[in-house]
KOLPANU-49064 format. One record per residue: x, y, z of N, C-alpha, C, CB in turn; chain. Coordinates in pm, 1 decimal, decimal comma. Glycine has a CB too. Layout:
! KOLPANU-49064
<nx: X | ny: Y | nz: Z | cax: X | cay: Y | caz: Z | cx: X | cy: Y | cz: Z | cbx: X | cby: Y | cbz: Z | c: A>
...
END
This chain:
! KOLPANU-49064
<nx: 843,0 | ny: -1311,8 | nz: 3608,6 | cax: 902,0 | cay: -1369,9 | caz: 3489,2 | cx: 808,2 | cy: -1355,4 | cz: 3369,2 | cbx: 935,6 | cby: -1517,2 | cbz: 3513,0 | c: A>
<nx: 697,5 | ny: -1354,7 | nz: 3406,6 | cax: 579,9 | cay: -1360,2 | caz: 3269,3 | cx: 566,5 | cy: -1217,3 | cz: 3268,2 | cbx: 406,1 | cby: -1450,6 | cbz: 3290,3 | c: A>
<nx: 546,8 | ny: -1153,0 | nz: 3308,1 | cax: 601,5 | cay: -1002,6 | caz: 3257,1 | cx: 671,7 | cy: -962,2 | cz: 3191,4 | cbx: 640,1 | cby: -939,0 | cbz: 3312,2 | c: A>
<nx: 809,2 | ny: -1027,7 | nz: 3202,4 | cax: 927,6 | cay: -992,2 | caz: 3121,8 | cx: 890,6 | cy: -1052,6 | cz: 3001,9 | cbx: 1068,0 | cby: -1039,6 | cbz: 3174,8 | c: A>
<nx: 829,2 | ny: -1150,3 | nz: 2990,4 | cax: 856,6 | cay: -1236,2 | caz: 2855,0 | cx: 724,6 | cy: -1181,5 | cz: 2804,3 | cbx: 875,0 | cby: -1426,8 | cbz: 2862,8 | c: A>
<nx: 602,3 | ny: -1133,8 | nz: 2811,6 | cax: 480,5 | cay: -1047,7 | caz: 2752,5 | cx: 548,9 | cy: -937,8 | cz: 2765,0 | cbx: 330,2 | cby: -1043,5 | cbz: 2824,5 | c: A>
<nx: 655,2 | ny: -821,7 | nz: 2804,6 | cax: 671,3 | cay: -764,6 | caz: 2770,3 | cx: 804,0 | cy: -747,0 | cz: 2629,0 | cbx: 652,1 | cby: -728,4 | cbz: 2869,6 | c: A>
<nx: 868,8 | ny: -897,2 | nz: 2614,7 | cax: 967,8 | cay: -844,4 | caz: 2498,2 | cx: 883,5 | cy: -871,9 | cz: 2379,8 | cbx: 1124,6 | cby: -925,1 | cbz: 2486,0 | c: A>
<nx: 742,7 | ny: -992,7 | nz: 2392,6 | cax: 681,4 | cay: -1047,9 | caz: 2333,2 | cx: 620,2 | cy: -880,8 | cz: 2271,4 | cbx: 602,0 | cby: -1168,8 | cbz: 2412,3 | c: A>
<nx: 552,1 | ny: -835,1 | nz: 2362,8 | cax: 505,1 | cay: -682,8 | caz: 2331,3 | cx: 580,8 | cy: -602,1 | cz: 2219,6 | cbx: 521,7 | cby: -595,5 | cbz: 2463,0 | c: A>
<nx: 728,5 | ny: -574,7 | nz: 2261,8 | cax: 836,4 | cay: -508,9 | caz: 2210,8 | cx: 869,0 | cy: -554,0 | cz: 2073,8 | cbx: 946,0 | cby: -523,6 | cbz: 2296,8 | c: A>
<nx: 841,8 | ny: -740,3 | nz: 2012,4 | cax: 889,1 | cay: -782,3 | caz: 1931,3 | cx: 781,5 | cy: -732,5 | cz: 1782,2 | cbx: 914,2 | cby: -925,1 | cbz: 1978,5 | c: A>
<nx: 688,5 | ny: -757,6 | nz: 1905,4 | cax: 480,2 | cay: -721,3 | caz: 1759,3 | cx: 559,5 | cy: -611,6 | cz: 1728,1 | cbx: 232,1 | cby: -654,6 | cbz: 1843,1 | c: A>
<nx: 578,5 | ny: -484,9 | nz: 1811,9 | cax: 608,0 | cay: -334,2 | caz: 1808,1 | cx: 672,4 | cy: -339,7 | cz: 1699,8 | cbx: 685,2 | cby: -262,9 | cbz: 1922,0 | c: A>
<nx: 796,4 | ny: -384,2 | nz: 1721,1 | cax: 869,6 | cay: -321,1 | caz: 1613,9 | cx: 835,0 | cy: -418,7 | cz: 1460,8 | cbx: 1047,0 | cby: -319,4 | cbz: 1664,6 | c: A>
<nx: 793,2 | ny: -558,5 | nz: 1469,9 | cax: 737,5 | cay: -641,6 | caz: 1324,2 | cx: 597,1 | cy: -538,6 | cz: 1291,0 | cbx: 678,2 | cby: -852,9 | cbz: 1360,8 | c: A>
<nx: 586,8 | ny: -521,6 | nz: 1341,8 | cax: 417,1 | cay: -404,8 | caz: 1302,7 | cx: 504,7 | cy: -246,0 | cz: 1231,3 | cbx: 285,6 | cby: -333,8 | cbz: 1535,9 | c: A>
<nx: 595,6 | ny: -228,8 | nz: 1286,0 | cax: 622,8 | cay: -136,2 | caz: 1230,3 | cx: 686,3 | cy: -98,9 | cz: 1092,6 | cbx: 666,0 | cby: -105,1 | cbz: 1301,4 | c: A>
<nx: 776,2 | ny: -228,9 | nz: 1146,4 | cax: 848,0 | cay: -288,9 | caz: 963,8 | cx: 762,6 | cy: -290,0 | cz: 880,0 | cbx: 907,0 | cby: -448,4 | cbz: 935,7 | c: A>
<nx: 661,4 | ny: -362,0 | nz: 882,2 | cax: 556,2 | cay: -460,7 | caz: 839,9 | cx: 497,4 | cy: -291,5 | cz: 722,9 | cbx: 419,3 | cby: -551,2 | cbz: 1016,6 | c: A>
<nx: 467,4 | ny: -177,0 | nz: 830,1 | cax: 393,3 | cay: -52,9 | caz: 809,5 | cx: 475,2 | cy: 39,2 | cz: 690,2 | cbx: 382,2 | cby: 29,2 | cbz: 961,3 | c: A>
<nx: 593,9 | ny: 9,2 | nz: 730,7 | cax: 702,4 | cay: 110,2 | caz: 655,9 | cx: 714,1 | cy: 56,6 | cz: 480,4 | cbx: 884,4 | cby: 90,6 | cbz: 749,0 | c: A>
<nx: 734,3 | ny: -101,1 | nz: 481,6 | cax: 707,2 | cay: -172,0 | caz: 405,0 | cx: 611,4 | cy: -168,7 | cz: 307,3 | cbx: 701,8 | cby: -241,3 | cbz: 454,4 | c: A>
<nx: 488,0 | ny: -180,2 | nz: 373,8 | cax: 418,0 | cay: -145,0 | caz: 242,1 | cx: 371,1 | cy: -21,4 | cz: 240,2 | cbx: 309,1 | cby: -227,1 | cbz: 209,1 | c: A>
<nx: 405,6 | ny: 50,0 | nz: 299,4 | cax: 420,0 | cay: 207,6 | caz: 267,9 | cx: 534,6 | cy: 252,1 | cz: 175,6 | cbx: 442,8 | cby: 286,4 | cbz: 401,4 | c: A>
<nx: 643,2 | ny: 170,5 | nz: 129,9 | cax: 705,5 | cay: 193,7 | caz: 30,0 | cx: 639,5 | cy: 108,9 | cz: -64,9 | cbx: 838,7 | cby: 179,8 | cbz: 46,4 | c: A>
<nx: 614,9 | ny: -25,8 | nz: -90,3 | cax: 538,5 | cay: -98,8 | caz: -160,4 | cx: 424,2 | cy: 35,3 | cz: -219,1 | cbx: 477,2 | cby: -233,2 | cbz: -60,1 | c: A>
<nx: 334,8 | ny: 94,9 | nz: -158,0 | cax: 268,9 | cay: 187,5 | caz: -208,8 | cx: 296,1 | cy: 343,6 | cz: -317,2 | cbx: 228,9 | cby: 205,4 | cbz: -104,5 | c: A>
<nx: 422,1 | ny: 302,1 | nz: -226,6 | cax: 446,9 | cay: 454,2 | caz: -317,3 | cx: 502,5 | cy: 386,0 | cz: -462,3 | cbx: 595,5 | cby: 585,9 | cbz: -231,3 | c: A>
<nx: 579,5 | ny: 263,7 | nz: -487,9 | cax: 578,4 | cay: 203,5 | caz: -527,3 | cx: 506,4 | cy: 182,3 | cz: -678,1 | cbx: 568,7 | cby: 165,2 | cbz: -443,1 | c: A>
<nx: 371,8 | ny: 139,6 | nz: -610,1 | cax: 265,6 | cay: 150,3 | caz: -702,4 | cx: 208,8 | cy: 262,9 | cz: -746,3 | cbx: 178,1 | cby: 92,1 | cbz: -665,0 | c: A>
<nx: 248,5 | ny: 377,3 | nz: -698,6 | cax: 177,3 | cay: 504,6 | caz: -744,4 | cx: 299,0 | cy: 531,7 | cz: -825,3 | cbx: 123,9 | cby: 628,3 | cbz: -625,1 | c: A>
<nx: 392,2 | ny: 527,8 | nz: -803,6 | cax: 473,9 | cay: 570,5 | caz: -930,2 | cx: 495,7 | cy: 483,9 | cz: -1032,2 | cbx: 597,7 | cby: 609,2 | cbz: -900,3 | c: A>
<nx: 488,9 | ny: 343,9 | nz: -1070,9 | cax: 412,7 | cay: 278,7 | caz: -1197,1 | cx: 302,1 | cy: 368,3 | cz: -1247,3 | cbx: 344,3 | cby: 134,1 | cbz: -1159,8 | c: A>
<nx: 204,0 | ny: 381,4 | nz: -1197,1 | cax: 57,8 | cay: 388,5 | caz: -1229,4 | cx: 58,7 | cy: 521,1 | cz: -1276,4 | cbx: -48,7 | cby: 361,0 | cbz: -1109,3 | c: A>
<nx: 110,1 | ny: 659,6 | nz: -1219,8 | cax: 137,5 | cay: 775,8 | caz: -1272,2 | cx: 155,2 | cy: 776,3 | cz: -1428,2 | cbx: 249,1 | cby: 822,0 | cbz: -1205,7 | c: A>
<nx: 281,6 | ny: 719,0 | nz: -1482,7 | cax: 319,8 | cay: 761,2 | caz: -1588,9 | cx: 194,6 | cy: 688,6 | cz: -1721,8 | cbx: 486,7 | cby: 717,4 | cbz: -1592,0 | c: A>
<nx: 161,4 | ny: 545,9 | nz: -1680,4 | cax: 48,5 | cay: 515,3 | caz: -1733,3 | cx: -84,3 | cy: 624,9 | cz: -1780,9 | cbx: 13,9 | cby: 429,0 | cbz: -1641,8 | c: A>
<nx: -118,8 | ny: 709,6 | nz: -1665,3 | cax: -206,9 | cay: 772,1 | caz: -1694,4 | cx: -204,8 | cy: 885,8 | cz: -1779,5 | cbx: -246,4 | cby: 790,1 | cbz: -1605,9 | c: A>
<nx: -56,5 | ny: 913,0 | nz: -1742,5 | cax: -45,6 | cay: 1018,2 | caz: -1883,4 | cx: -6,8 | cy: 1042,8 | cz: -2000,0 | cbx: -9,1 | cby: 1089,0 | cbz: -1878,2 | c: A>
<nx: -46,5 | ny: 857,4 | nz: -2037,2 | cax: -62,5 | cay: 876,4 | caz: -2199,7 | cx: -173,5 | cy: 866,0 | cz: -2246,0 | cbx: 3,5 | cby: 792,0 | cbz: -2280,3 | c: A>
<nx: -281,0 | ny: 945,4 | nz: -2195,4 | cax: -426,7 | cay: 993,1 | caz: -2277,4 | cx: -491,5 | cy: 837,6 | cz: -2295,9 | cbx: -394,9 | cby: 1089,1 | cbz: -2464,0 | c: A>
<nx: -446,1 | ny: 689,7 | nz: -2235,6 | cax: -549,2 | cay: 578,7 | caz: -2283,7 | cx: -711,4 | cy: 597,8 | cz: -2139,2 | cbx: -432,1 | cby: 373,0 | cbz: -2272,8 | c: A>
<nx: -805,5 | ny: 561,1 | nz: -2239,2 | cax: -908,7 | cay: 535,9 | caz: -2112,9 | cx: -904,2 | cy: 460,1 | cz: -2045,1 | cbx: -1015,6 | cby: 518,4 | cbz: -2124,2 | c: A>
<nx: -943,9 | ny: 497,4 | nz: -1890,7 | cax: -971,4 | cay: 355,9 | caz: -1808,7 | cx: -1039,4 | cy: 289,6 | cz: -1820,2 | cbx: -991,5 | cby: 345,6 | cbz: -1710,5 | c: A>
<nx: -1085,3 | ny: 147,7 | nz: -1714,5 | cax: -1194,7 | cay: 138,4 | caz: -1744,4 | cx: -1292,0 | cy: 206,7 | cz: -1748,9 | cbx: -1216,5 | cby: 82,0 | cbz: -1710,2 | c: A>
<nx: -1316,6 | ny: 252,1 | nz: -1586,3 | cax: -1439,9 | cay: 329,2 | caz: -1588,1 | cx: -1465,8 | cy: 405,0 | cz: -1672,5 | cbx: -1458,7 | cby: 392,4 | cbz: -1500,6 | c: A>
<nx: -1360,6 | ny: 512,1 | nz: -1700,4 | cax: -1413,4 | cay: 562,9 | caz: -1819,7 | cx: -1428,6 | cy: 579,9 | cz: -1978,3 | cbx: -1400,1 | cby: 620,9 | cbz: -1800,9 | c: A>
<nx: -1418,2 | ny: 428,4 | nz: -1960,5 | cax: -1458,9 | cay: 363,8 | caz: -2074,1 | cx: -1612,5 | cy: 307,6 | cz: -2092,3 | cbx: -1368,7 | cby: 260,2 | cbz: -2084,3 | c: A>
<nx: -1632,2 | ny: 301,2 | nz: -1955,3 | cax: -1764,9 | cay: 236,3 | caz: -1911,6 | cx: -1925,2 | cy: 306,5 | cz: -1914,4 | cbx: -1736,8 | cby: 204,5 | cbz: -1770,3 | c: A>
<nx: -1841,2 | ny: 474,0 | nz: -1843,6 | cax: -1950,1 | cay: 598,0 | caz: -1824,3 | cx: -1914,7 | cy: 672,6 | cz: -1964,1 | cbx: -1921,7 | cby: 712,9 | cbz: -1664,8 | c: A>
<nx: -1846,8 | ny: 642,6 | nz: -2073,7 | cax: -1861,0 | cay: 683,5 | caz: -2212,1 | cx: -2000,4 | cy: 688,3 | cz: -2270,6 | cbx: -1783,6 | cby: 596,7 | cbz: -2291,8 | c: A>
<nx: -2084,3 | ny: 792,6 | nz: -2310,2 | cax: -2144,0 | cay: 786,0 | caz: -2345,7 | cx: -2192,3 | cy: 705,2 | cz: -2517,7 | cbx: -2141,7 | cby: 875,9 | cbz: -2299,1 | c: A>
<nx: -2304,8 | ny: 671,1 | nz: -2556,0 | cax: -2340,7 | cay: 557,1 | caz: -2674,2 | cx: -2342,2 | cy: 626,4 | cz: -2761,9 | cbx: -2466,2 | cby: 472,2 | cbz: -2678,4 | c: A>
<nx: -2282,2 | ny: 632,5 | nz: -2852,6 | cax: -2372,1 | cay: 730,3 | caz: -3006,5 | cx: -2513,8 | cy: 629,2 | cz: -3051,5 | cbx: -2230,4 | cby: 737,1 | cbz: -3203,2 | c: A>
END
């Protein structure tokens, strides 16, 4: 009996781990396509705002 029930217990992580994966793997792409169009309007980042050299 405890087999069966560690194994749906097993089966249930499986597939919430997988959701869980797909999820913010769209969440990610997500954020890369915000962040894209940002960059290509010529503003500096920080950093390189930071490694700008001083006059």
């Amino acid at each position: 009996m405890t087999d069966v029930k560690s194994q749906q217990k097993a089966d249930r992580l499986k597939a919430a781990l997988k959701e869980n994966l797909k999820r913010r793997k769209a969440q990610a792409r997500g954020r890369q396509a915000v962040k894209t169009p940002g960059n290509e309007s010529g503003s500096l980042s920080v950093s390189a705002e930071r490694d700008k050299p001083s006059d």
